[in-house]
Jmol script that loads the backbone (N, CA, C; Angstrom):
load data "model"
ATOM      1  N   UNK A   1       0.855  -1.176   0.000  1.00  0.00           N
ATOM      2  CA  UNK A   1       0.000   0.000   0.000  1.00  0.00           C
ATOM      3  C   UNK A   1       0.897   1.233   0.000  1.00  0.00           C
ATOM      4  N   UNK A   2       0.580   2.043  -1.104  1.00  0.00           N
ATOM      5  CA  UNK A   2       1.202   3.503  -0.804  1.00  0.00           C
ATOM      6  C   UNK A   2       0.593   4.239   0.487  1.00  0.00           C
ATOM      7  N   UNK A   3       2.069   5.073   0.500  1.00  0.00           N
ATOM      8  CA  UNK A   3       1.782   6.494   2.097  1.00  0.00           C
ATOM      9  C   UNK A   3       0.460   7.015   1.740  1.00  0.00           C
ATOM     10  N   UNK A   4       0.157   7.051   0.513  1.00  0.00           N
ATOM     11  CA  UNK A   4      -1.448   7.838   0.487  1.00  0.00           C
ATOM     12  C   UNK A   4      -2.451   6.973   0.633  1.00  0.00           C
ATOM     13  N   UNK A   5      -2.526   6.030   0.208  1.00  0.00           N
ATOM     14  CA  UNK A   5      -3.387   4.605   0.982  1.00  0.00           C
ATOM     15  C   UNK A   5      -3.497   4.666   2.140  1.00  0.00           C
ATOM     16  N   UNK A   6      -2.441   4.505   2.643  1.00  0.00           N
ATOM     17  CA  UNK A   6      -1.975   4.205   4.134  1.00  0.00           C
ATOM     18  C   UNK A   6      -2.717   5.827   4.933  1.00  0.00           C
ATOM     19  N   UNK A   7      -2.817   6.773   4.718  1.00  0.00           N
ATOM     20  CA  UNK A   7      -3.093   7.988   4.929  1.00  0.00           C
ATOM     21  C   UNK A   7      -4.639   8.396   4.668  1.00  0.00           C
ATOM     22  N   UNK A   8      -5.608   7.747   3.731  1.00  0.00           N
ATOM     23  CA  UNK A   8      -6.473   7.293   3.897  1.00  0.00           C
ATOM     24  C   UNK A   8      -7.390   6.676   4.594  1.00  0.00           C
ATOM     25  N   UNK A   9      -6.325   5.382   4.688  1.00  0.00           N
ATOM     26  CA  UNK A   9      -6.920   4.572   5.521  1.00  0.00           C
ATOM     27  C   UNK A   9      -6.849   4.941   7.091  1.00  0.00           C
ATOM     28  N   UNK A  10      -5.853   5.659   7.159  1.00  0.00           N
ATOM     29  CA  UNK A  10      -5.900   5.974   8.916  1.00  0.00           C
ATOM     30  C   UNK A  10      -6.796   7.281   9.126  1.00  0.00           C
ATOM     31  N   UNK A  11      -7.483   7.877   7.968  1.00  0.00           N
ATOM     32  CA  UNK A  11      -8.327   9.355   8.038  1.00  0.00           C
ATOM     33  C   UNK A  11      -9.643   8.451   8.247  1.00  0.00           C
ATOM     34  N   UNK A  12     -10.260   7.058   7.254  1.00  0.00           N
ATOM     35  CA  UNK A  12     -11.126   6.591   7.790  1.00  0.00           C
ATOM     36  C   UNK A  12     -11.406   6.031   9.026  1.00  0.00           C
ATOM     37  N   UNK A  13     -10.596   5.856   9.659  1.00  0.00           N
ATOM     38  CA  UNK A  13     -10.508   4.822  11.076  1.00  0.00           C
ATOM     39  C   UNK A  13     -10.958   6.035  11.803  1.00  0.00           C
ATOM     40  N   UNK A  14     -10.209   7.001  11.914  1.00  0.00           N
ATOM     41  CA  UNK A  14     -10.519   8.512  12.969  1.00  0.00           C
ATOM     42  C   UNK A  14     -11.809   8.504  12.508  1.00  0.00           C
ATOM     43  N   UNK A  15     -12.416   8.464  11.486  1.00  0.00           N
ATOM     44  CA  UNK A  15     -13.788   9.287  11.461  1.00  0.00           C
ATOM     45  C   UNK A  15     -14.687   8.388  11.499  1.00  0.00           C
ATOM     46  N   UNK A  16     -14.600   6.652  11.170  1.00  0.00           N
ATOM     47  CA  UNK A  16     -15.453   5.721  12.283  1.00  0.00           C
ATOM     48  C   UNK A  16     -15.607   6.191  13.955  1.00  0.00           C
ATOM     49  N   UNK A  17     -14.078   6.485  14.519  1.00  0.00           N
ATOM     50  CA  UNK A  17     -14.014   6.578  15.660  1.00  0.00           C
ATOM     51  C   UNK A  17     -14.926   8.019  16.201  1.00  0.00           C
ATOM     52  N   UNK A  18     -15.233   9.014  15.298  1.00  0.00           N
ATOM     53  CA  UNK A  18     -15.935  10.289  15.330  1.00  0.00           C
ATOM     54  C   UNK A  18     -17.063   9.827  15.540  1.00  0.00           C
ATOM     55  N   UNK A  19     -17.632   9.340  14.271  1.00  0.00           N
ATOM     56  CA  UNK A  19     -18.727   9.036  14.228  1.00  0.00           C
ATOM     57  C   UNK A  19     -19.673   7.942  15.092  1.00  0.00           C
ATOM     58  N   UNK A  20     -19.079   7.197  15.681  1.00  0.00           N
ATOM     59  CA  UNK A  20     -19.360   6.124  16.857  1.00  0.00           C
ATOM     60  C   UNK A  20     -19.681   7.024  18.079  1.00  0.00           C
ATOM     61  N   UNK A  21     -18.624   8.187  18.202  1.00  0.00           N
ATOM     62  CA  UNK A  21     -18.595   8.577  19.556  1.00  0.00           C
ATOM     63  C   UNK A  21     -19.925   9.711  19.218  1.00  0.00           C
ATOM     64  N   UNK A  22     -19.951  10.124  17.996  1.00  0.00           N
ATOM     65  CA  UNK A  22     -21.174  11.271  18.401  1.00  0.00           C
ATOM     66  C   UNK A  22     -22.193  10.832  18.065  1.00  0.00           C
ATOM     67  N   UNK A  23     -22.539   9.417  17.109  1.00  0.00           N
ATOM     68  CA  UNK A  23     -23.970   9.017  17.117  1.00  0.00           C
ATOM     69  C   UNK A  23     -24.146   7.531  17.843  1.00  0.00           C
ATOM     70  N   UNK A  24     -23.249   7.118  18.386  1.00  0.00           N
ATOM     71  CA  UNK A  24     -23.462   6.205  19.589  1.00  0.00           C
ATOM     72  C   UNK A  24     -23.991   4.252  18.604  1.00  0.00           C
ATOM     73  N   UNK A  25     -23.439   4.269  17.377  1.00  0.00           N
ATOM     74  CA  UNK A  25     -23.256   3.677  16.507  1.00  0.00           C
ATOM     75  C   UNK A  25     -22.324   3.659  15.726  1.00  0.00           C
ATOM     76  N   UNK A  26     -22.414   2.707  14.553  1.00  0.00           N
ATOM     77  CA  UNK A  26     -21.222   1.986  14.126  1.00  0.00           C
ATOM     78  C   UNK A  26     -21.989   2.160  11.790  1.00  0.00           C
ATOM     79  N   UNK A  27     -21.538   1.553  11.422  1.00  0.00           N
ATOM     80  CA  UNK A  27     -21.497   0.947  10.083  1.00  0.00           C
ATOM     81  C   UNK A  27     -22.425  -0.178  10.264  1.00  0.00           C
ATOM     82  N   UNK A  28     -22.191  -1.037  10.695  1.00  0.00           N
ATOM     83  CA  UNK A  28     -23.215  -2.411  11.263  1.00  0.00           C
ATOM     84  C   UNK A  28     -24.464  -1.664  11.840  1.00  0.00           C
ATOM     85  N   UNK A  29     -24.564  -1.358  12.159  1.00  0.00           N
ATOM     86  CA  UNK A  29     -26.478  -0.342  12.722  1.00  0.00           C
ATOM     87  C   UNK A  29     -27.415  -1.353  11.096  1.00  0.00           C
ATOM     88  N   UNK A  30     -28.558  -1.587  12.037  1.00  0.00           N
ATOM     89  CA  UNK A  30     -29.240  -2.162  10.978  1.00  0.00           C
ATOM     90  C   UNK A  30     -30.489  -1.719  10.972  1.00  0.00           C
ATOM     91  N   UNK A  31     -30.831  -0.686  11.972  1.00  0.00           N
ATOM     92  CA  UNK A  31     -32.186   0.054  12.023  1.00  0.00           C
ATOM     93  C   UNK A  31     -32.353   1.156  10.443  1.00  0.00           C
ATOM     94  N   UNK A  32     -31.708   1.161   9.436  1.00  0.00           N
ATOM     95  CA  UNK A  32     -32.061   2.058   8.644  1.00  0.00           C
ATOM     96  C   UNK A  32     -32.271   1.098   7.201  1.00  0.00           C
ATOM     97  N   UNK A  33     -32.948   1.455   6.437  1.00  0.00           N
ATOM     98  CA  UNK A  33     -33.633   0.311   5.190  1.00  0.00           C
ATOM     99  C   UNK A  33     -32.470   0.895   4.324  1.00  0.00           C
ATOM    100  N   UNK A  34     -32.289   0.818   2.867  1.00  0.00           N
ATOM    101  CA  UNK A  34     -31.643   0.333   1.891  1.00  0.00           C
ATOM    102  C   UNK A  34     -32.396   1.988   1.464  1.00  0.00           C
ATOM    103  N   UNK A  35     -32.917   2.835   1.047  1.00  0.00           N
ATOM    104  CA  UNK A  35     -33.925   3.590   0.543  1.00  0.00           C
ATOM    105  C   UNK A  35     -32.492   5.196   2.170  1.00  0.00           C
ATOM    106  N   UNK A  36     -32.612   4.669   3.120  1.00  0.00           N
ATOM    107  CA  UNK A  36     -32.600   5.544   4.341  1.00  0.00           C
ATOM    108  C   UNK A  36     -30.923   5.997   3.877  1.00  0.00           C
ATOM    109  N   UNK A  37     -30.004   4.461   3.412  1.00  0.00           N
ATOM    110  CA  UNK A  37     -28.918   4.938   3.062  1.00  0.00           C
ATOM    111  C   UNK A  37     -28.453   5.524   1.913  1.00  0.00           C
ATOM    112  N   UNK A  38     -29.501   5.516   0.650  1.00  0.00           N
ATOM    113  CA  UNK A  38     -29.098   6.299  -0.388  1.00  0.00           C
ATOM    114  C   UNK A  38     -29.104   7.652   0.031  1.00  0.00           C
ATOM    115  N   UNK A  39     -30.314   7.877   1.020  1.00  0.00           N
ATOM    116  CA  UNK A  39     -31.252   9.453   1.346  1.00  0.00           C
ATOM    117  C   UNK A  39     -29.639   9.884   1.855  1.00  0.00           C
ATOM    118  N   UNK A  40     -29.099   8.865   2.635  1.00  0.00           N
ATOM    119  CA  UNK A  40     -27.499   9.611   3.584  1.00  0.00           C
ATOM    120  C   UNK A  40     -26.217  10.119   2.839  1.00  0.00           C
ATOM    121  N   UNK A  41     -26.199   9.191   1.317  1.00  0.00           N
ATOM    122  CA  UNK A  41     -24.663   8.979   0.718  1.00  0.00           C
ATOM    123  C   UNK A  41     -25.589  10.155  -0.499  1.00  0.00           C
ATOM    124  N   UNK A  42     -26.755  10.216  -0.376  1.00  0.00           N
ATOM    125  CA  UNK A  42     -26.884  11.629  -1.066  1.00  0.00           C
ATOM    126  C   UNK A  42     -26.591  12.796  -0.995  1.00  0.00           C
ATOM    127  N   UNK A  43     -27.251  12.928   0.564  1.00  0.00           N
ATOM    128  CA  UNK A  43     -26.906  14.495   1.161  1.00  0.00           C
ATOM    129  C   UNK A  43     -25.397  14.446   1.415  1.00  0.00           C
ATOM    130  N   UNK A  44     -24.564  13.112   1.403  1.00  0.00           N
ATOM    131  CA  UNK A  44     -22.550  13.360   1.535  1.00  0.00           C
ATOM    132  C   UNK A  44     -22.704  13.885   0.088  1.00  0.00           C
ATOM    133  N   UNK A  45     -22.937  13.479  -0.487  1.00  0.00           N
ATOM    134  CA  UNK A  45     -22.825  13.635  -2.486  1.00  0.00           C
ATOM    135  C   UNK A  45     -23.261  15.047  -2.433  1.00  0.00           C
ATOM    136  N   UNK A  46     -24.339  15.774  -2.224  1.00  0.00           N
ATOM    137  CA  UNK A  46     -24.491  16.994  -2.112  1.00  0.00           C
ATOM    138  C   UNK A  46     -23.375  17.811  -1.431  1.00  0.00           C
ATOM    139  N   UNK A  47     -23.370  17.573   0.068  1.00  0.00           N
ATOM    140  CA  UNK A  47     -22.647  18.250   0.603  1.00  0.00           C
ATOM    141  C   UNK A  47     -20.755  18.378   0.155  1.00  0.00           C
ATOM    142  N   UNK A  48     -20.500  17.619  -0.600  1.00  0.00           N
ATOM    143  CA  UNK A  48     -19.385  17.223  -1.373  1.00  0.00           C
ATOM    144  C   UNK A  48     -19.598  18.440  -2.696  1.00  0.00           C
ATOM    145  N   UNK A  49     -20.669  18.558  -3.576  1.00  0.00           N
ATOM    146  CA  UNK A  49     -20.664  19.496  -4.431  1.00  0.00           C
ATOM    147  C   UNK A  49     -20.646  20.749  -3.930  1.00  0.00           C
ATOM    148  N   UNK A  50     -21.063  21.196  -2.493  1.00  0.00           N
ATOM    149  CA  UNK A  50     -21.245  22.507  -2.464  1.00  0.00           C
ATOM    150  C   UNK A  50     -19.792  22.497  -1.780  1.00  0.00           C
ATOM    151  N   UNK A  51     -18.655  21.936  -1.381  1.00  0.00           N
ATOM    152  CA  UNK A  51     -17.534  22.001  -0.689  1.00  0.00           C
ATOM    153  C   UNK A  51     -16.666  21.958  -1.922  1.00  0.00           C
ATOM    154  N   UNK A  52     -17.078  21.547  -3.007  1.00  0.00           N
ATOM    155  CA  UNK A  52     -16.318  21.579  -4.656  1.00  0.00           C
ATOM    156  C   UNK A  52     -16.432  23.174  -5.112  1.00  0.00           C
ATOM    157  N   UNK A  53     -17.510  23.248  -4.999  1.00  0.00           N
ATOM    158  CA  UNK A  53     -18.091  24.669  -6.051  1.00  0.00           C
ATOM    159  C   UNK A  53     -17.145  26.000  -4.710  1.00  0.00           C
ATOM    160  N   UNK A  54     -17.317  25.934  -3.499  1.00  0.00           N
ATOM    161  CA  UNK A  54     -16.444  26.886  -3.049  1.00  0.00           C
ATOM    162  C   UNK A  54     -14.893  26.739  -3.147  1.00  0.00           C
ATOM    163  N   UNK A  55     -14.387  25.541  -3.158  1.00  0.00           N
ATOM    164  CA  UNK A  55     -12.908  25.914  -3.638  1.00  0.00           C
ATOM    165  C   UNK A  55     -12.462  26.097  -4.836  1.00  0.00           C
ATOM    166  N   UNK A  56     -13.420  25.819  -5.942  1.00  0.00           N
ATOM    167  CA  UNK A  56     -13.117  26.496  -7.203  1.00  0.00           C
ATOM    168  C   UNK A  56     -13.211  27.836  -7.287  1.00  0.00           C
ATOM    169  N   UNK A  57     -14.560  28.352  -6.450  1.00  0.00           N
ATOM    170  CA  UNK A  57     -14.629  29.873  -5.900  1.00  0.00           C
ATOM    171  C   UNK A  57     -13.161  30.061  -5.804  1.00  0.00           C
ATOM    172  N   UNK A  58     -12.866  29.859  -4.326  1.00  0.00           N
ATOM    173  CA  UNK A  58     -11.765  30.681  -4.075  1.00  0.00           C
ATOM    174  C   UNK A  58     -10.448  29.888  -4.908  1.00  0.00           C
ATOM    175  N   UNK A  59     -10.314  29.331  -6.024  1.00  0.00           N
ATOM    176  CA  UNK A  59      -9.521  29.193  -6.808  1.00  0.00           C
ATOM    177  C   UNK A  59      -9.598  29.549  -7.969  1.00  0.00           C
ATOM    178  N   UNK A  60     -10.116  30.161  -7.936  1.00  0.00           N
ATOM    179  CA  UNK A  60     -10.693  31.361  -9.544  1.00  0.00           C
ATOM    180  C   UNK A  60     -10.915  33.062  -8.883  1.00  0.00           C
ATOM    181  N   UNK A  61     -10.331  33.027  -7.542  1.00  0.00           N
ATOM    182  CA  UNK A  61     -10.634  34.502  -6.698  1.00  0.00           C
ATOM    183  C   UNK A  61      -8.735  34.486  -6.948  1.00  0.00           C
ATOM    184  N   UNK A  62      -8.422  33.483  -6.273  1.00  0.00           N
ATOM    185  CA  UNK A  62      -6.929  33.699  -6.155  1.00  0.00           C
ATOM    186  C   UNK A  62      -6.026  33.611  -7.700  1.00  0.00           C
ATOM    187  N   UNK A  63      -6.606  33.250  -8.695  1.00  0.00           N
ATOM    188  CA  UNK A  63      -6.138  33.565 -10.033  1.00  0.00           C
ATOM    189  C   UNK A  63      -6.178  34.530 -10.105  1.00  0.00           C
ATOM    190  N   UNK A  64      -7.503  35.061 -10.171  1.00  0.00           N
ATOM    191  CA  UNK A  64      -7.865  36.427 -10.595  1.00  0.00           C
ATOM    192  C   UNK A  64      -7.001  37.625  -9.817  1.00  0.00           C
ATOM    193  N   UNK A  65      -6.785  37.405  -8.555  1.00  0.00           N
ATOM    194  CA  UNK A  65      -5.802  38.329  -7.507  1.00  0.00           C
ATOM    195  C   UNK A  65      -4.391  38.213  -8.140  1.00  0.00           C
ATOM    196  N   UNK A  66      -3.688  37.238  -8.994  1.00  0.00           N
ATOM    197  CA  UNK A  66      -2.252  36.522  -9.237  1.00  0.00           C
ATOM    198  C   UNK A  66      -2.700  37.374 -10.808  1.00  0.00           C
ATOM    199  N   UNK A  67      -3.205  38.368 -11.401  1.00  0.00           N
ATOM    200  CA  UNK A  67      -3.447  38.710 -12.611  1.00  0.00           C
ATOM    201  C   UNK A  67      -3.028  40.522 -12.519  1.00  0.00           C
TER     202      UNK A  67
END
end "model"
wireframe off; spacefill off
backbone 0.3
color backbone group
């Protein structure tokens, strides 16, 4: 495994360990249907585009400043 694999993989482990401690669950949780987890890896998929569209912002602010 490359250092960036490896660097990955230890960013996912911390944020199991986040996420356990602030919703008091795991990945294995089986109270949510098949329908509950698209509704979840949607709003990441959303919230992923609007965290895209601002650093192109400010990477088309800081061109424009470098002009």
């Amino acid at each position: 495994m490359s250092s960036v694999e490896n660097r990955v993989c230890l960013k996912i482990l911390d944020r199991a360990e986040v996420g356990e401690k602030k919703y008091g669950t795991t990945m294995d949780r089986t109270d949510l249907s098949t329908a509950d987890w698209i509704k979840h890896a949607q709003e990441e998929a959303m919230d992923l585009a609007v965290y895209l569209e601002k650093i192109l912002e400010l990477l088309t602010r800081e061109q424009n400043a470098k002009k």
